[in-house]
C-alpha positions in Angstrom: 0.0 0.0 0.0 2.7 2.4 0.5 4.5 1.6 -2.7 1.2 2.6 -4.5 0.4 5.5 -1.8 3.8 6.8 -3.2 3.1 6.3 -6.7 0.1 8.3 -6.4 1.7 11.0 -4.6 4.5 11.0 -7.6 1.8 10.9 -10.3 0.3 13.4 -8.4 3.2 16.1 -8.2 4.3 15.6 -11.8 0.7 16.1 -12.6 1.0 19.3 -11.1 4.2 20.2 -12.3 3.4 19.8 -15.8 0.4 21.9 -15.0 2.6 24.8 -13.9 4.9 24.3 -16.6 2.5 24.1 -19.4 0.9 27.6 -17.5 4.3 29.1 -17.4 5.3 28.4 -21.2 1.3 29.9 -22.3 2.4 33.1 -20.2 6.2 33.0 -22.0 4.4 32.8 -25.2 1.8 35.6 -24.7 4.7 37.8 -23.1 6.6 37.0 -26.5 3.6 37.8 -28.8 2.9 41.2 -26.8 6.6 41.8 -27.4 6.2 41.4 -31.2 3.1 43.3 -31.5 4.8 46.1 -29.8 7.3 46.1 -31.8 5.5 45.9 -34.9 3.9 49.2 -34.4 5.5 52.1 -36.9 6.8 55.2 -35.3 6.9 58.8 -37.1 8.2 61.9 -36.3 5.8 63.6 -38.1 2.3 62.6 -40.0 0.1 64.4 -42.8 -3.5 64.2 -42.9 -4.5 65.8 -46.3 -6.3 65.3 -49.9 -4.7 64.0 -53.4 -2.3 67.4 -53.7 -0.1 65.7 -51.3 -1.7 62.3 -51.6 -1.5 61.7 -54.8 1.7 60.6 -55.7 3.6 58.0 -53.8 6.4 57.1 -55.8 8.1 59.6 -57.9 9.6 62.6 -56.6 6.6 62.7 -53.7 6.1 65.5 -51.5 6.4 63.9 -47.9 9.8 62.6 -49.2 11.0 66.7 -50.2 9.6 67.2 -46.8 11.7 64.7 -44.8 14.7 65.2 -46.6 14.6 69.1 -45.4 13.8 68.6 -41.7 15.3 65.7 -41.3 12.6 63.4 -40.1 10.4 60.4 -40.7 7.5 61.6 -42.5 3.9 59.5 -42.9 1.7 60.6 -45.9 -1.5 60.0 -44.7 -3.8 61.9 -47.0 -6.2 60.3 -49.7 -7.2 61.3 -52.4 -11.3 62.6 -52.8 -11.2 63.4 -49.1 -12.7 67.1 -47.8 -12.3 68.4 -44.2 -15.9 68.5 -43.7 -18.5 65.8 -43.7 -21.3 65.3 -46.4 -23.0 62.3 -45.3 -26.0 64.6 -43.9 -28.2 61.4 -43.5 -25.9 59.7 -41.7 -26.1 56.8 -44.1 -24.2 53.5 -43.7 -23.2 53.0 -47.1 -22.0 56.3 -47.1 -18.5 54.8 -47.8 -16.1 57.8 -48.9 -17.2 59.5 -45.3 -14.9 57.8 -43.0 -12.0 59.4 -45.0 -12.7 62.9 -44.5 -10.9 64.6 -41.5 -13.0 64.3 -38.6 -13.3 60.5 -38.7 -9.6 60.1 -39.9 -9.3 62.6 -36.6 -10.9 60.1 -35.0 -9.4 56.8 -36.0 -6.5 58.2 -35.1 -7.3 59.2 -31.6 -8.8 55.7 -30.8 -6.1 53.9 -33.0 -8.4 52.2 -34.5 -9.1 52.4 -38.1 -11.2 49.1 -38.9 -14.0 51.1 -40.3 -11.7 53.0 -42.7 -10.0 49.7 -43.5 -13.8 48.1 -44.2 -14.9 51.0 -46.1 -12.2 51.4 -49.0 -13.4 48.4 -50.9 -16.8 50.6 -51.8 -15.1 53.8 -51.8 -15.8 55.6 -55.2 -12.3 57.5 -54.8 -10.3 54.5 -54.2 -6.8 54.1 -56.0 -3.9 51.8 -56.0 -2.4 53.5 -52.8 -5.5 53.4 -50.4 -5.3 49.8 -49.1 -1.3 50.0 -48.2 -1.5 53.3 -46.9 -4.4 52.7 -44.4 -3.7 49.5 -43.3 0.2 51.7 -42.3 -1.8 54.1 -40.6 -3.6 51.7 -38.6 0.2 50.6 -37.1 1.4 54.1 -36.4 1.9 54.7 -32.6 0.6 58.2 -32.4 1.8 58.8 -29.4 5.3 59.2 -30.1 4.1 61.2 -33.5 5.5 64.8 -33.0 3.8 66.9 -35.2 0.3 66.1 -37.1 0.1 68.5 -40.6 -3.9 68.8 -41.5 -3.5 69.7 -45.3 -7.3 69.9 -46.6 -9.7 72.6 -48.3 -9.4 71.8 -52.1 -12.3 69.2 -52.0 -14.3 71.0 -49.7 -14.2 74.3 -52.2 -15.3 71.5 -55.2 -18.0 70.1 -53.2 -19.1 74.0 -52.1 -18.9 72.6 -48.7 -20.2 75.8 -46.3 -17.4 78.0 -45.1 -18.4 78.3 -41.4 -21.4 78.3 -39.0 -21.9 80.8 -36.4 -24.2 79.1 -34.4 -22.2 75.8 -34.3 -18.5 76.5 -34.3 -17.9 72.8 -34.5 -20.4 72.1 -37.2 -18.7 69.3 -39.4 -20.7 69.8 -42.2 -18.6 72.8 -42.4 -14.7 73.3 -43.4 -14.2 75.2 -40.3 -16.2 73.5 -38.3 -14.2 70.5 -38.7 -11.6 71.8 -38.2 -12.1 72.8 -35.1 -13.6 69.7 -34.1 -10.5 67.6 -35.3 -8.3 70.4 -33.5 -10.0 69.7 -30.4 -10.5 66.1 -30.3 -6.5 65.9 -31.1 -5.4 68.4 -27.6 -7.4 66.5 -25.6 -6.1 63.0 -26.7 -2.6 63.9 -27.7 -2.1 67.7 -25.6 2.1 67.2 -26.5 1.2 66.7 -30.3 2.0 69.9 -32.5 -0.8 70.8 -35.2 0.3 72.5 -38.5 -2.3 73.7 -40.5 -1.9 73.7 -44.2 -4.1 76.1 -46.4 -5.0 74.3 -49.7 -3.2 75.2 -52.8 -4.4 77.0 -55.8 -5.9 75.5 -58.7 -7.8 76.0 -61.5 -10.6 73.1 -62.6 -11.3 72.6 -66.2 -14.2 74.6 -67.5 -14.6 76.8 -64.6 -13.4 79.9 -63.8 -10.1 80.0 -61.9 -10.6 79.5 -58.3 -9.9 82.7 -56.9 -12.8 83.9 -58.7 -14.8 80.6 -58.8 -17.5 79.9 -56.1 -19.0 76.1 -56.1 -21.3 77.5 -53.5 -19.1 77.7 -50.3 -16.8 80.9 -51.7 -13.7 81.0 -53.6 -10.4 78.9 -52.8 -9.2 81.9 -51.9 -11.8 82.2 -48.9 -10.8 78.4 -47.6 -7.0 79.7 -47.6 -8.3 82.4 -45.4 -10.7 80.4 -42.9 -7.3 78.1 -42.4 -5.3 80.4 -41.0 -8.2 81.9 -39.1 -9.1 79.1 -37.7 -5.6 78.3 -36.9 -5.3 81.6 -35.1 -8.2 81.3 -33.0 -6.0 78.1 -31.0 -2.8 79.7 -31.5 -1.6 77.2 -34.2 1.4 77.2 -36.2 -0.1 77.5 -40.0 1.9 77.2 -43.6 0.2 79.6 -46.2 0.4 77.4 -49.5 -2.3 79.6 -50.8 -0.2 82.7 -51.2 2.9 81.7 -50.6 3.9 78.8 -52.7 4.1 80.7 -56.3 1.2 79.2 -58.1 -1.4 81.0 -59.8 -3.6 81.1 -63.0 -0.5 82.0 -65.0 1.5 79.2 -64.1 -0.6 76.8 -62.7 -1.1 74.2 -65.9 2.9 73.8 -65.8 3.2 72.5 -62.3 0.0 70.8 -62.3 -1.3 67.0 -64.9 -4.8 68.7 -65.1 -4.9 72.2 -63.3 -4.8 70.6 -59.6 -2.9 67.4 -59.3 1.0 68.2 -59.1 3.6 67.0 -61.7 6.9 66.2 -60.7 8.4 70.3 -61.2 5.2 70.8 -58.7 5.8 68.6 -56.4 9.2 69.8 -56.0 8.3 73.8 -55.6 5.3 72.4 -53.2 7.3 69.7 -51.0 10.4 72.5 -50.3 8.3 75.2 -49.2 6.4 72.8 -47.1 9.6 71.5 -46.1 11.1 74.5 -45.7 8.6 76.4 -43.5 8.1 73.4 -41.3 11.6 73.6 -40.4 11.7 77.4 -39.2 8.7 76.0 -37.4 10.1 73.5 -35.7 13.6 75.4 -35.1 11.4 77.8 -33.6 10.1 75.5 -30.8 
């Protein structure tokens, strides 16, 4: 009886044993996995939120890369092309596919960290290019918390689509271009108060069969009028802002050289665009 006594007792232990060991070697392997996710998040210095003038182009001569190269820092381009500022799903309709692009729920993705709806929506989305998928499923790794600057480069839809200007009974309206700004402002200071927000005015342009766009109004104003709101909007939180708009050299004498179709950049365009940005972000940064 104690032979078998003991040779319970042994079962018994090694039992346990291999109980702790197996529960020892699951916690070693969810430490490990943790480790790798953590590691496979992507870190930036800086990222761009922004339309198809910056979007656009990802492989030739692109204007994140001109920016990089002149501050010296890891750059994300995280604009699409199509996107406004502003919201136009005014029936808050699910199928409403090319809405979780525009700024506030990028804004918003980006807060959470969470882009699954961006990432379910681009299959459907009317604006969709050969970029899209890549990009977003990138952005959806970024660890925005150790992202130093965020550059919200928008307008150039919003003027197209005659998106309202501003409404003074809802400064946060998102139906408007300032409105959304604000709102995407905002939701970034509360999540991210260390993160520094650039506003970027949107460029001029001049769409085919219209007037050019300082004098042409879609219904919102002229793009001259978005350039504006930017930078007032920017002043009302004390934000660094870049004036594209009037700054950058283009205008309806040279804008069909630097442009493939009076909006989208070419490669000279690009070039001009990406070392202004780049330059001006670096006295802004220098600055700080």
């Amino acid at each position: 009886m104690d032979k078998q006594e003991n040779t319970k007792k042994r079962l018994s232990n090694n039992k346990v044993s291999l109980i702790v060991a197996a529960a020892i070697a699951v916690c070693f392997v969810v430490s490990i996995l943790g480790t790798i996710k953590e590691r496979a998040k992507s870190e930036y210095d800086i990222v761009i939120l922004g339309d198809s003038v910056i979007g656009k182009e990802r492989i030739y001569t692109t204007v994140d890369s001109r920016i990089a190269d002149i501050v010296g820092k890891t750059v994300y381009n995280g604009a699409f092309g199509g996107s406004c500022a502003s919201t136009g799903n005014y029936e808050n309709r699910y199928d409403h596919h090319e809405d979780s692009l525009n700024l506030c729920r990028m804004i918003e993705a980006v807060c959470t960290q969470d882009f699954g709806v961006q990432l379910a929506d681009l299959p459907n989305n009317q604006f969709s290019s050969r970029y899209f998928t890549d990009s977003m499923q990138e952005m959806s790794k970024i660890d925005y918390d150790k992202a130093d600057v965020l550059i919200l480069q928008h307008g150039i839809n919003d003027y197209g689509a005659g998106r309202p200007l501003d409404n003074p009974q809802d400064k946060k309206d998102i139906f408007t271009y300032a409105g959304a700004l604000r709102y995407s402002i905002e939701r970034v200071k509360e999540t991210y108060p260390d993160m520094k927000i650039i506003l970027v005015t949107p460029t001029y342009c001049w769409i085919a069969g219209y007037e050019a766009c300082d004098e042409q109004s879609f219904g919102g104003g002229t793009m001259e009028e978005y350039a504006k709101k930017t930078l007032e909007v920017a002043g009302e939180y004390d934000l660094d802002s870049i004036d594209v708009y009037h700054k950058v050299g283009f205008d309806r004498n040279n804008i069909i050289e630097y442009t493939e179709d009076g909006m989208h950049l070419n490669e000279p365009g690009r070039m001009i665009y990406g070392d202004f940005m780049g330059n001006e972000l670096k006295k802004l940064l220098e600055e700080d």
